[in-house]
MDTraj code that builds the backbone (N, CA, C; nanometers):
import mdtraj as md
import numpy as np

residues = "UNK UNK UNK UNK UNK UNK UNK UNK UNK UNK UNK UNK UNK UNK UNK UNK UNK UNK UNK UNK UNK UNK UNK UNK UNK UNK UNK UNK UNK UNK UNK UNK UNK UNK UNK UNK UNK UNK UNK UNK UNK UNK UNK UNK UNK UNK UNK UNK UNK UNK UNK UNK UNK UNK UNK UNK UNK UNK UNK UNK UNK UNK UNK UNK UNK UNK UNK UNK UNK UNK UNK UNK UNK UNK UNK UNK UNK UNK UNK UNK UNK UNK UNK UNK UNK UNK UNK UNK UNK UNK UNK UNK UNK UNK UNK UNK UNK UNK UNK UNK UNK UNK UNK UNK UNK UNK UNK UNK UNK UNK UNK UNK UNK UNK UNK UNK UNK UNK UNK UNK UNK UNK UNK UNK UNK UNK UNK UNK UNK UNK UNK UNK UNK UNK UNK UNK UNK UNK UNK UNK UNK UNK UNK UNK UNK UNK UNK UNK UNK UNK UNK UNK UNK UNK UNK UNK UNK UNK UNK UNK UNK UNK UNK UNK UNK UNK UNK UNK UNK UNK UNK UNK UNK UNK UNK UNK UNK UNK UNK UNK UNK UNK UNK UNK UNK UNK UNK UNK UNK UNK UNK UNK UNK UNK UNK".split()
xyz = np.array([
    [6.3828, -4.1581, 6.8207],
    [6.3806, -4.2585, 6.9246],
    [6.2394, -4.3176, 6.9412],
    [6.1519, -4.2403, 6.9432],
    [6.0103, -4.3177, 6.9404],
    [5.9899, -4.3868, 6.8144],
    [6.0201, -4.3697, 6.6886],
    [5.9607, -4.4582, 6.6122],
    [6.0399, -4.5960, 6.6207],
    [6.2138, -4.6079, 6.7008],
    [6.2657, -4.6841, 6.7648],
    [6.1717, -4.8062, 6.8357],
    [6.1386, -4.7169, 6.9167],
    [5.9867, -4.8036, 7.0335],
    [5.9280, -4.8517, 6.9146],
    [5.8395, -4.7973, 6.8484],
    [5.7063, -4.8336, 6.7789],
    [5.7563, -4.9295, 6.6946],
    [5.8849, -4.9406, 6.6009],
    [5.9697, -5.0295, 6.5672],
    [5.9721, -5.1585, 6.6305],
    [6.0256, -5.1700, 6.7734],
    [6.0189, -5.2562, 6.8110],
    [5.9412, -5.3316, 6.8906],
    [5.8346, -5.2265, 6.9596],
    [5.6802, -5.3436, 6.9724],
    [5.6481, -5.4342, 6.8344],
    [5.6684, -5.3668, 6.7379],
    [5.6209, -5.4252, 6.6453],
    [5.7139, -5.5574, 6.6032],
    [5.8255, -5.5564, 6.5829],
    [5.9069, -5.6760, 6.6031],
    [5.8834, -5.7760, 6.7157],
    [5.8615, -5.7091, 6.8543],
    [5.7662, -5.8189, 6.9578],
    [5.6960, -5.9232, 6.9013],
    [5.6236, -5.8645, 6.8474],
    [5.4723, -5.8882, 6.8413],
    [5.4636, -5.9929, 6.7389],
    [5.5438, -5.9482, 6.6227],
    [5.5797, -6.0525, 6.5353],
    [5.6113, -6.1931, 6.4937],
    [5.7631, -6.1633, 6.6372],
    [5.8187, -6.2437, 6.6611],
    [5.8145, -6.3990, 6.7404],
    [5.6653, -6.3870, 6.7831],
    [5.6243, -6.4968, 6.8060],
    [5.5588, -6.5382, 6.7228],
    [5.6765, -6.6694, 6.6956],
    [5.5917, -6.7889, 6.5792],
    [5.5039, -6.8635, 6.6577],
    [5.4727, -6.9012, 6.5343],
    [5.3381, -6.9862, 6.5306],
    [5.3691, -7.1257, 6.6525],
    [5.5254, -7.1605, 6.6020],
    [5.5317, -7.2529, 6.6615],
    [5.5557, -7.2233, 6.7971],
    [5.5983, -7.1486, 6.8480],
    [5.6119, -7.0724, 7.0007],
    [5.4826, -7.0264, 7.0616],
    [5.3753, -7.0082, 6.9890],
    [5.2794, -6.9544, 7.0379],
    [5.1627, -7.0845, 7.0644],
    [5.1600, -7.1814, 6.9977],
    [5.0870, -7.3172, 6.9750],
    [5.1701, -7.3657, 7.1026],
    [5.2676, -7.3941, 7.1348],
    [5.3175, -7.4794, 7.2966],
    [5.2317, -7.4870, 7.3866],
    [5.2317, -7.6409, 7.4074],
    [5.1212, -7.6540, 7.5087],
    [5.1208, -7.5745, 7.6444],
    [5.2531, -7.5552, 7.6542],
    [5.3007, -7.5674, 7.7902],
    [5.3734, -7.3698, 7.7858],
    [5.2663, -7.2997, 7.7423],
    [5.3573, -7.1888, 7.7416],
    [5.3806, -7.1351, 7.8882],
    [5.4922, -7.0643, 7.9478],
    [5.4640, -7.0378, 8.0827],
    [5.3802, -6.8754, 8.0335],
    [5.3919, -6.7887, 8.1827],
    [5.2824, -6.7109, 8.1543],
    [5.4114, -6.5529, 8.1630],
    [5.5313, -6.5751, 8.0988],
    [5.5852, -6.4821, 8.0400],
    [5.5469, -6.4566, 7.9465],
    [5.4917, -6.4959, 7.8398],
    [5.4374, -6.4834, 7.7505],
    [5.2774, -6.4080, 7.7804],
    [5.2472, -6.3038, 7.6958],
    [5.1221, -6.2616, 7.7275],
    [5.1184, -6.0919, 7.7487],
    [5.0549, -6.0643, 7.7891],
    [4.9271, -5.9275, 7.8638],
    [4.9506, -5.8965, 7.9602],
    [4.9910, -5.8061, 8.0216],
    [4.9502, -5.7756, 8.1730],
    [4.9389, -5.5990, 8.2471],
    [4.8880, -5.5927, 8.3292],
    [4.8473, -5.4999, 8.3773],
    [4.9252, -5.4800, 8.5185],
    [5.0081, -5.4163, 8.5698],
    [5.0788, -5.3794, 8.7064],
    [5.0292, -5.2460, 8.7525],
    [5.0144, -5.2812, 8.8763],
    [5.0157, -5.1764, 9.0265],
    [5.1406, -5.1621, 9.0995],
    [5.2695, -5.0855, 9.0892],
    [5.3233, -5.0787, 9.1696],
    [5.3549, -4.9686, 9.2228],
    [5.4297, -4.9511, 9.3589],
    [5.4816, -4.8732, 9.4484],
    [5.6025, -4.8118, 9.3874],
    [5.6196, -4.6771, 9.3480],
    [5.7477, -4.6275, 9.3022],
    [5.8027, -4.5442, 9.3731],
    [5.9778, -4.5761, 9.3967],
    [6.0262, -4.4110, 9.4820],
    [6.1213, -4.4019, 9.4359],
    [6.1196, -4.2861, 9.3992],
    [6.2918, -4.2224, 9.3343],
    [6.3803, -4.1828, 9.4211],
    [6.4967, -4.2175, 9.3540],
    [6.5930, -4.2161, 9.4526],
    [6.7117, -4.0691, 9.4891],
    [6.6556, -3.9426, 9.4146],
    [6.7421, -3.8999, 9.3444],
    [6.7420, -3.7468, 9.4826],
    [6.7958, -3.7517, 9.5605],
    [6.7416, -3.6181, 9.6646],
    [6.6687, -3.4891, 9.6512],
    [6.7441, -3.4217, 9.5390],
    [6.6126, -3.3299, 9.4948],
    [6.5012, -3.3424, 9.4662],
    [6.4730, -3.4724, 9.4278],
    [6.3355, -3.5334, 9.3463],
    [6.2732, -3.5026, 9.5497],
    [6.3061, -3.6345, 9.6331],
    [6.3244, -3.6431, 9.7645],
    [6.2394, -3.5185, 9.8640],
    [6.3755, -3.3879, 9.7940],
    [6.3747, -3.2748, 9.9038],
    [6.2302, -3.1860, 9.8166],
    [6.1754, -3.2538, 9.7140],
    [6.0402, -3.1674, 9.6413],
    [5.9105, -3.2531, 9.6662],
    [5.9625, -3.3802, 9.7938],
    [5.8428, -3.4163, 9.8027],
    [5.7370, -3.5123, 9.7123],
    [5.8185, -3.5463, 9.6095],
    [5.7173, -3.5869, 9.4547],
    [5.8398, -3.7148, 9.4273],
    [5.8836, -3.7800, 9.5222],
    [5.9487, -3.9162, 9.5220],
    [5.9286, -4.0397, 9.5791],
    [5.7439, -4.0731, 9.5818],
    [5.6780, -4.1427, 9.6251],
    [5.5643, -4.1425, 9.5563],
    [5.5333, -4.2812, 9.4746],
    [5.3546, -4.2988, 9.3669],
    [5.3227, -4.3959, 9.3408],
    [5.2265, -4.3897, 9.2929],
    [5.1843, -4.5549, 9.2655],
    [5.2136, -4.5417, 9.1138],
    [5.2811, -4.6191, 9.0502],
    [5.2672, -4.6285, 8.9576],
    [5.2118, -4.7553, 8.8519],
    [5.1431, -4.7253, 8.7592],
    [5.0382, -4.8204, 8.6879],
    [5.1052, -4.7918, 8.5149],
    [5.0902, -4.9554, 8.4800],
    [5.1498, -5.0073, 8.3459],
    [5.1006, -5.1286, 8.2494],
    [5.1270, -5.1458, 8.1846],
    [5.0680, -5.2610, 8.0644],
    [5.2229, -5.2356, 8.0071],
    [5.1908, -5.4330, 7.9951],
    [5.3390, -5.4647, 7.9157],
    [5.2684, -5.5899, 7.8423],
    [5.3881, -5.6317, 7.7561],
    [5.3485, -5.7091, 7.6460],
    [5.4493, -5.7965, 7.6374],
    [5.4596, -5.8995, 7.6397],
    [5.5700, -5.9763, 7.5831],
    [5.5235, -6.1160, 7.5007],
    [5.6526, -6.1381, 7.3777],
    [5.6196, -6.2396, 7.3290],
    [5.7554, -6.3263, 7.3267],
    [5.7450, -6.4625, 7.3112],
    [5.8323, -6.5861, 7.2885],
    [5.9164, -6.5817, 7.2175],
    [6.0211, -6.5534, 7.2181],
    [6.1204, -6.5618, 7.0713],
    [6.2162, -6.6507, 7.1175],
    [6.2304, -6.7663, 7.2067],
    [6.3364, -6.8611, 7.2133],
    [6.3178, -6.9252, 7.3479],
    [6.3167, -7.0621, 7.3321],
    [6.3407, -7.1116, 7.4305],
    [6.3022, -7.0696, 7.5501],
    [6.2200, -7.0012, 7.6819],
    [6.2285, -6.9605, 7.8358],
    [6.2847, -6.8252, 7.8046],
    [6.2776, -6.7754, 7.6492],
    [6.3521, -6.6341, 7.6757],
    [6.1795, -6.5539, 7.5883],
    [6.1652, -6.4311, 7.6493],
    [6.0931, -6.3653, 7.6110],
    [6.1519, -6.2101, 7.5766],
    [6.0813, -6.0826, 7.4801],
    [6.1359, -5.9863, 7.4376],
    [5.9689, -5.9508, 7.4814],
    [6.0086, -5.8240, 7.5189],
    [5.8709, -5.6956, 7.5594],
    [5.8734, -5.5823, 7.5654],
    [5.7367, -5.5082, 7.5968],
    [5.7284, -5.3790, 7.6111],
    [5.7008, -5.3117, 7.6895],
    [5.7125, -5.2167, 7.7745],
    [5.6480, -5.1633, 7.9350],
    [5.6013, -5.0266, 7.9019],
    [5.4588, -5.0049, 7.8965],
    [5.4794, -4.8479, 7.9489],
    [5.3520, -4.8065, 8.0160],
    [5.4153, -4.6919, 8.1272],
    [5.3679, -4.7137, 8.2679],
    [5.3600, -4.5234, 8.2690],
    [5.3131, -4.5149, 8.3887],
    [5.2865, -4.3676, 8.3873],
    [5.2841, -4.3564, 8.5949],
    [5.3878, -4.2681, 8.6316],
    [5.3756, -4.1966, 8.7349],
    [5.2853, -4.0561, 8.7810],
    [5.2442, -4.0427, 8.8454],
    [5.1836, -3.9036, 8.8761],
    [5.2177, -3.8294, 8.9786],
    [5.3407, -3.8046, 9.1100],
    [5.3513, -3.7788, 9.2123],
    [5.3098, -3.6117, 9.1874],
    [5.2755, -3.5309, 9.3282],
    [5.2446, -3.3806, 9.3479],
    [5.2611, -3.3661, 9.5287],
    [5.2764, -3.2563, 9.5528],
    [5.3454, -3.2409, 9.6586],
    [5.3397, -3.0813, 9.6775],
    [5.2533, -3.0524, 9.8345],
    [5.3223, -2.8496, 9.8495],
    [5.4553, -2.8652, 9.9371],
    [5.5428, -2.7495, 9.9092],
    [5.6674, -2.7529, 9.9916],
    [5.7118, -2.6042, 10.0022],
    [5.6939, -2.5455, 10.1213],
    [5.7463, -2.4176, 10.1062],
    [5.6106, -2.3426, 10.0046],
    [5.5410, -2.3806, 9.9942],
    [5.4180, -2.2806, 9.9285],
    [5.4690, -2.3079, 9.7627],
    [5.5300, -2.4176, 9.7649],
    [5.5492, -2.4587, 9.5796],
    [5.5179, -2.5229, 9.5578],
    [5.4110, -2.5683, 9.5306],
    [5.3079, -2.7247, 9.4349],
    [5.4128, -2.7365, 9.3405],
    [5.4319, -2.8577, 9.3727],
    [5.5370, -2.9542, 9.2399],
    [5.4520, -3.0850, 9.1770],
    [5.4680, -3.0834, 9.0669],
    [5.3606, -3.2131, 8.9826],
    [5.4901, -3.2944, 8.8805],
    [5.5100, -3.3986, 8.9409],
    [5.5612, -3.4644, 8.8500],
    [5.4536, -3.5918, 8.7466],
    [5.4883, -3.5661, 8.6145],
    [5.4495, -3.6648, 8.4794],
    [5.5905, -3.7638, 8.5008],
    [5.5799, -3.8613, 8.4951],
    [5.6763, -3.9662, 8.4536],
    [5.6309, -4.0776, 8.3501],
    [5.6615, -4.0808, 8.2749],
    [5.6171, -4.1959, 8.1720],
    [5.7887, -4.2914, 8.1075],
    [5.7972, -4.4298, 8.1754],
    [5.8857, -4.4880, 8.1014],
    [5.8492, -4.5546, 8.0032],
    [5.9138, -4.6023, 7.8722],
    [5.8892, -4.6501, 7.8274],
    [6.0032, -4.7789, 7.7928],
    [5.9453, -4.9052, 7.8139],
    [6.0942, -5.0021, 7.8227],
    [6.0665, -5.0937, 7.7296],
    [6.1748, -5.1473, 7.6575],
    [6.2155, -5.2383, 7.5787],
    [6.3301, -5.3424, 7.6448],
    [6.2042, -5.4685, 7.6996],
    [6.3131, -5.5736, 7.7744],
    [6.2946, -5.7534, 7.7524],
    [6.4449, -5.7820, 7.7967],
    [6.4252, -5.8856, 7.7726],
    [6.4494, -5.9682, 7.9155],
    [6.3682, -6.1077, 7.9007],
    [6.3333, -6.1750, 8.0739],
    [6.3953, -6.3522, 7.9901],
    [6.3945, -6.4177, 8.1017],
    [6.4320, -6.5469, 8.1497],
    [6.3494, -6.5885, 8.2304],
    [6.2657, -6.6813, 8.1992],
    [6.1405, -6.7213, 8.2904],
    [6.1455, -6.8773, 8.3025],
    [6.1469, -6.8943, 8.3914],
    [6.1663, -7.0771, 8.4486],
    [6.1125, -7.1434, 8.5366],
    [6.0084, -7.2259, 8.5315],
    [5.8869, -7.3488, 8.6323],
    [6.0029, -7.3716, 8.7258],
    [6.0214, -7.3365, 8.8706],
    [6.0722, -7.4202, 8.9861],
    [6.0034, -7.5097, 9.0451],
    [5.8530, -7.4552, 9.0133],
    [5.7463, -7.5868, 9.0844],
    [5.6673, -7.5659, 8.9997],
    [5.5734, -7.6487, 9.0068],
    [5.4287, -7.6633, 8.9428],
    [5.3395, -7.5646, 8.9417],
    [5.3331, -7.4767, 8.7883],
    [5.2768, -7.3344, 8.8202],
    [5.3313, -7.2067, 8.8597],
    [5.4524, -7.2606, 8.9142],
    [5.5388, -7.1552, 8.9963],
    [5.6346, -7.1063, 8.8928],
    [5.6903, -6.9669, 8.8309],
    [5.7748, -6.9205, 8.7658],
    [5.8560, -6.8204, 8.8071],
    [6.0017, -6.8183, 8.7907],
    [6.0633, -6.7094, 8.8440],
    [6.1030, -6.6404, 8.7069],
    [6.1273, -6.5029, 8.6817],
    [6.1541, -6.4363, 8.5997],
    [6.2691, -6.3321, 8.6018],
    [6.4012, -6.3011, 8.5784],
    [6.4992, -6.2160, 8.5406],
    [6.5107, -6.1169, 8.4167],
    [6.5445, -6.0406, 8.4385],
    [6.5725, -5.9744, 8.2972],
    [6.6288, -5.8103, 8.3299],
    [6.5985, -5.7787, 8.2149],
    [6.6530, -5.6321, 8.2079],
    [6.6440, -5.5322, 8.0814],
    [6.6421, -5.4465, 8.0266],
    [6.6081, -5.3940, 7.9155],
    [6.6780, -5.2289, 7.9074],
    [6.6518, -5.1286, 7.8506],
    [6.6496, -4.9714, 7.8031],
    [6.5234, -4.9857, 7.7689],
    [6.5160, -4.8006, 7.8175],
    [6.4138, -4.7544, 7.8368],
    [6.4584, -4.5865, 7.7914],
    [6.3318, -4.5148, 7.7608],
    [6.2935, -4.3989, 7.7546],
    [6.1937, -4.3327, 7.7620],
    [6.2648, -4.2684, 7.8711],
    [6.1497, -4.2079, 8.0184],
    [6.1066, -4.0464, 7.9618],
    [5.9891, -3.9953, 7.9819],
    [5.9711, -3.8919, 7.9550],
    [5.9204, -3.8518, 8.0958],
    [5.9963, -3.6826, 8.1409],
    [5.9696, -3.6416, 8.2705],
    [5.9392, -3.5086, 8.2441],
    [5.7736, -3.4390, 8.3211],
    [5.7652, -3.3864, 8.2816],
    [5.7050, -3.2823, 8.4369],
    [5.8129, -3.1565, 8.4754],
    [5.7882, -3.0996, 8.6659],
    [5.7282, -2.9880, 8.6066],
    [5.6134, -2.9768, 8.7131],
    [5.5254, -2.8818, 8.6816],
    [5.5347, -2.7702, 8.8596],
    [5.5615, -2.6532, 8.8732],
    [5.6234, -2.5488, 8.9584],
    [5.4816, -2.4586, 8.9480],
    [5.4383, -2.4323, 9.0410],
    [5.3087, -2.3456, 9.0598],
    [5.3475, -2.2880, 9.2292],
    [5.4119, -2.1439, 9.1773],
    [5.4451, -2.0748, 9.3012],
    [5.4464, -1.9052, 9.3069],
    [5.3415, -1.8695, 9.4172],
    [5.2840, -1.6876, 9.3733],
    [5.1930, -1.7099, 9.2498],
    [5.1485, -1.7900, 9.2310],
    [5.0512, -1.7244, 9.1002],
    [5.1422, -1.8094, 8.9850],
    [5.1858, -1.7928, 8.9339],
    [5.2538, -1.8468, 8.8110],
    [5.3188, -1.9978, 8.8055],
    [5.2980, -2.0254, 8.6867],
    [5.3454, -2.1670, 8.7006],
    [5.4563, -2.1992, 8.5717],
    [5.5809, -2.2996, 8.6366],
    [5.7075, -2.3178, 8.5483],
    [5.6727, -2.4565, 8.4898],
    [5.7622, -2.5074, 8.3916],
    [5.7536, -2.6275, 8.3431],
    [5.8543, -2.6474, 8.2404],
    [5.9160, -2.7656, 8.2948],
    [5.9756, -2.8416, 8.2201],
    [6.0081, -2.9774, 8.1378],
    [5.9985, -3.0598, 8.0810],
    [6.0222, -3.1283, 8.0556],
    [6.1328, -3.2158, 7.9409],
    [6.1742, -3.3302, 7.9443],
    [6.2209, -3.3725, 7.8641],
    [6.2849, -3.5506, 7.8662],
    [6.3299, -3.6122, 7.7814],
    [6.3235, -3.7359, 7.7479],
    [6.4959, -3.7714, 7.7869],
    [6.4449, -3.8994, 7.8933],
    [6.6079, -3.9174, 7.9649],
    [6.5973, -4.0976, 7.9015],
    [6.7425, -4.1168, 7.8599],
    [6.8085, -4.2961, 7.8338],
    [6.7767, -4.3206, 7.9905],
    [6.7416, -4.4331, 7.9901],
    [6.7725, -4.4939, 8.0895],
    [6.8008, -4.6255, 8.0652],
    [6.8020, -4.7584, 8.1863],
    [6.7742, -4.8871, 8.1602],
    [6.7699, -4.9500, 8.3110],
    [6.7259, -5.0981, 8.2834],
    [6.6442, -5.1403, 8.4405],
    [6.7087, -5.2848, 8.4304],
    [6.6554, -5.3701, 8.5195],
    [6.7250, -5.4983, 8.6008],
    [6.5554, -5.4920, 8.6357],
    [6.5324, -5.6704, 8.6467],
    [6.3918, -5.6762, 8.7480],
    [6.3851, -5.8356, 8.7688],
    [6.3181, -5.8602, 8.8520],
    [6.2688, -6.0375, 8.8593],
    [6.1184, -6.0296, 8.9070],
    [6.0783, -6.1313, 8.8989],
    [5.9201, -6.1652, 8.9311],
    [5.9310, -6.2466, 8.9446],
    [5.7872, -6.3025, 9.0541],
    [5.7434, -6.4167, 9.0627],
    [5.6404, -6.4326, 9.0387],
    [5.5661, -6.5998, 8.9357],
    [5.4603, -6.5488, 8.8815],
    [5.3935, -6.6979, 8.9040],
    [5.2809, -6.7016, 8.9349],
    [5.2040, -6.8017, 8.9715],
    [5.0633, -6.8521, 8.8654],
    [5.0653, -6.9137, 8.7568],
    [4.9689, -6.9577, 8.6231],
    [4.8805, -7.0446, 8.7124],
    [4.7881, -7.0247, 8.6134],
    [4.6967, -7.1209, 8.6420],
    [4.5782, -7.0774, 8.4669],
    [4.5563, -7.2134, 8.4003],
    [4.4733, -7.2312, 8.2773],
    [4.5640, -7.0821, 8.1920],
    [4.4845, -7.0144, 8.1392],
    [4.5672, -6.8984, 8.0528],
    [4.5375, -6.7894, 8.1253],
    [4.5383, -6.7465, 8.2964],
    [4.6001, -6.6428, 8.3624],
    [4.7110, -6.6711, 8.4132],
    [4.7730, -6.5097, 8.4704],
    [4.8813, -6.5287, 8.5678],
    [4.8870, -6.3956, 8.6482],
    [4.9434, -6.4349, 8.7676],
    [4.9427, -6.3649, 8.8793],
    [5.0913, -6.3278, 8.9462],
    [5.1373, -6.2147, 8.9856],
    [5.2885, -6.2044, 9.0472],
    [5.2569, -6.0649, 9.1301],
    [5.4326, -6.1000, 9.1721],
    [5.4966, -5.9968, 9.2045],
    [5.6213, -5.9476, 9.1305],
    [5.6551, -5.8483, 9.1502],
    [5.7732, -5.7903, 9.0457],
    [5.8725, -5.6498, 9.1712],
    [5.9662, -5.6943, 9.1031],
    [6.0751, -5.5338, 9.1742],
    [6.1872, -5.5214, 9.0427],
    [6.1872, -5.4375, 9.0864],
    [6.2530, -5.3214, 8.9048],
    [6.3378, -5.2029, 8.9827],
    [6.4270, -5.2488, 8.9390],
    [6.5404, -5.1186, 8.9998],
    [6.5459, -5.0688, 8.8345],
    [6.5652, -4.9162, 8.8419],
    [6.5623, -4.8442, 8.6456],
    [6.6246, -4.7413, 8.7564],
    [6.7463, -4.6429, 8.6245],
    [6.8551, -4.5809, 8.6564],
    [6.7943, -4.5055, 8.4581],
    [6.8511, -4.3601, 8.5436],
    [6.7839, -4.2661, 8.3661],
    [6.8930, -4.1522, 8.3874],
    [6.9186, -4.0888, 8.2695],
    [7.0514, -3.9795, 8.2986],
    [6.9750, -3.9039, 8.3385],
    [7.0423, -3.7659, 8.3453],
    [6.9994, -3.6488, 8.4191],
    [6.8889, -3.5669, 8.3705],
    [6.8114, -3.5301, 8.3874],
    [6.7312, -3.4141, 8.4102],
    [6.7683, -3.2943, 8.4223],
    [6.7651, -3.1967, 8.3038],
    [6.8008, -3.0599, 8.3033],
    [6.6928, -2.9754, 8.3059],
    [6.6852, -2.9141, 8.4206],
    [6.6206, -2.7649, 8.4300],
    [6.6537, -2.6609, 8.3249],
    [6.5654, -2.6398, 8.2113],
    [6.5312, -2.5424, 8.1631],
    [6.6542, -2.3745, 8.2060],
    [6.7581, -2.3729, 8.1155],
    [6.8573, -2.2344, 8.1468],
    [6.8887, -2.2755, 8.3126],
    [6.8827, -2.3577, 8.3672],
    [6.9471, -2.3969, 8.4685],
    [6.8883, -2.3505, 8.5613],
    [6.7404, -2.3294, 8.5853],
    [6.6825, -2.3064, 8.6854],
    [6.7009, -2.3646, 8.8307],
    [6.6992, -2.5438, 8.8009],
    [6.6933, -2.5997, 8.9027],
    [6.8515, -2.7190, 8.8527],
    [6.8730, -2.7604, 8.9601],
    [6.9749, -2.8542, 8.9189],
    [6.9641, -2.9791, 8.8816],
    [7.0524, -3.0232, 8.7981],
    [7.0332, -3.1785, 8.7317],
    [7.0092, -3.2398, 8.8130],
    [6.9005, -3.3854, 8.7954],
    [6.8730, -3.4419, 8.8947],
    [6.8465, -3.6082, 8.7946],
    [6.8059, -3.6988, 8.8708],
    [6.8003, -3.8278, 8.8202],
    [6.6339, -3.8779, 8.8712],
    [6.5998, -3.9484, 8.7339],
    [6.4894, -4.0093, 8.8219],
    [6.4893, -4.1447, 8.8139],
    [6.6015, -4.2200, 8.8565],
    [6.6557, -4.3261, 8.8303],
    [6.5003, -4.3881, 9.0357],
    [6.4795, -4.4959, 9.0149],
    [6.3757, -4.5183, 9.0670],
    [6.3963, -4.6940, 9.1106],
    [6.2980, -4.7044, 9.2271],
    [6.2868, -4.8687, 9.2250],
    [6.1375, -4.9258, 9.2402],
    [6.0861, -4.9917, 9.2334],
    [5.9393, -4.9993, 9.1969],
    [5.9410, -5.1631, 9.2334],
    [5.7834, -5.1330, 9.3476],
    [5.7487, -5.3184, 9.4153],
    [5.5860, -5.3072, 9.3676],
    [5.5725, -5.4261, 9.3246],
    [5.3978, -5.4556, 9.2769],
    [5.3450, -5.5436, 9.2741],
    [5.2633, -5.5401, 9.2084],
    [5.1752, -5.6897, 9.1545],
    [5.1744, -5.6626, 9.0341],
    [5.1421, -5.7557, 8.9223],
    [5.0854, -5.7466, 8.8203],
    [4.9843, -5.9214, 8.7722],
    [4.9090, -5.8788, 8.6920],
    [4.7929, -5.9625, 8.6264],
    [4.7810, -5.9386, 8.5037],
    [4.7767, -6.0988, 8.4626],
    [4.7605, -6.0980, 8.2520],
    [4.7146, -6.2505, 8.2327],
    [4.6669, -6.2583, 8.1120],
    [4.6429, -6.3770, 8.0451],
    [4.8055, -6.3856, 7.9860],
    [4.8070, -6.5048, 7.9402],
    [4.8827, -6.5312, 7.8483],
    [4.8250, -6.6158, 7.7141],
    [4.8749, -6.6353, 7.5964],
    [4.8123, -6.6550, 7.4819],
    [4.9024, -6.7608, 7.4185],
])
top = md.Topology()
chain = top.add_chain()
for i, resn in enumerate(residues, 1):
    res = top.add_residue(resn, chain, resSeq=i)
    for name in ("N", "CA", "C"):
        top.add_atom(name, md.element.get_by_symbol(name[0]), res)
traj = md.Trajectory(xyz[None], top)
């Protein structure tokens, strides 16, 4: 599955021709960017451990392959930690998404953006309780829905974004703890050039 990913950044990246990339008028789906957003999972155990609230921070990539339609890449990294009951819990979250958007001028400068993609999330709970510490991890399918709004100006751009992402279950290690989801919704900003 990862050389999947690495596969297809690389088809991204490609895939903007010459002639898609030369447009005078590219909007600023196209491009670089860097996001700050607010993440909370939705999943109650995640919830009842305290570690379902983070900021989470990302770089994505997208390039032109048709018309107002763009193909990209997201990957972002969570860090939540939390004591509960005398159990430090550390969650790793890393998604990694492969998506595609619809981006369209309503005004001058002004762009709205749709889309949606799959993803594969790596989750990784770290248990430090009495002295000893548990750990688990492992790699959940998921996939997301999102829109933005994005405001250009010369070759930057500026937005906001919300991303609802849904990932299968999470298995505890011999069934320590119970399946859980870290299916999530996430509000931000993000900033990029476009090219």
């Amino acid at each position: 599955m990862k050389n999947f990913f690495l596969f297809a950044l690389t088809v991204v990246f490609l895939s903007c021709s010459t002639a898609f990339c030369a447009e005078k008028k590219a909007t600023p789906g196209m491009g670089l960017a860097l996001k700050a957003d607010y993440v909370n999972f939705t999943d109650s155990f995640v919830k009842d451990n305290d570690i379902d609230k983070s900021i989470y921070m990302a770089v994505e990539g997208y390039a032109h392959v048709a018309p107002e339609i763009f193909l990209g890449l997201e990957v972002g990294i969570a860090n939540p930690s939390s004591t509960v009951s005398n159990h430090k819990t550390e969650l790793t979250y890393i998604p990694i998404e492969l998506n595609a958007k619809y981006v369209g001028e309503f005004l001058p400068n002004w762009n709205l953006g749709i889309g949606g993609g799959l993803s594969y999330n790596y989750a990784e709970e770290t248990v430090v309780s009495g002295g000893s510490a548990f750990r688990n991890d492992d790699w959940l399918l998921g996939g997301q829905v999102f829109a933005e709004l994005l405001y250009a100006s010369g070759n930057y751009f500026v937005g906001f974004n919300y991303k609802r992402q849904f990932t299968d279950n999470f298995e505890g290690s011999g069934g320590a703890v119970p399946a859980h989801r870290y299916s999530n919704w996430r509000l931000g900003g993000l900033a990029g050039v476009r090219f």
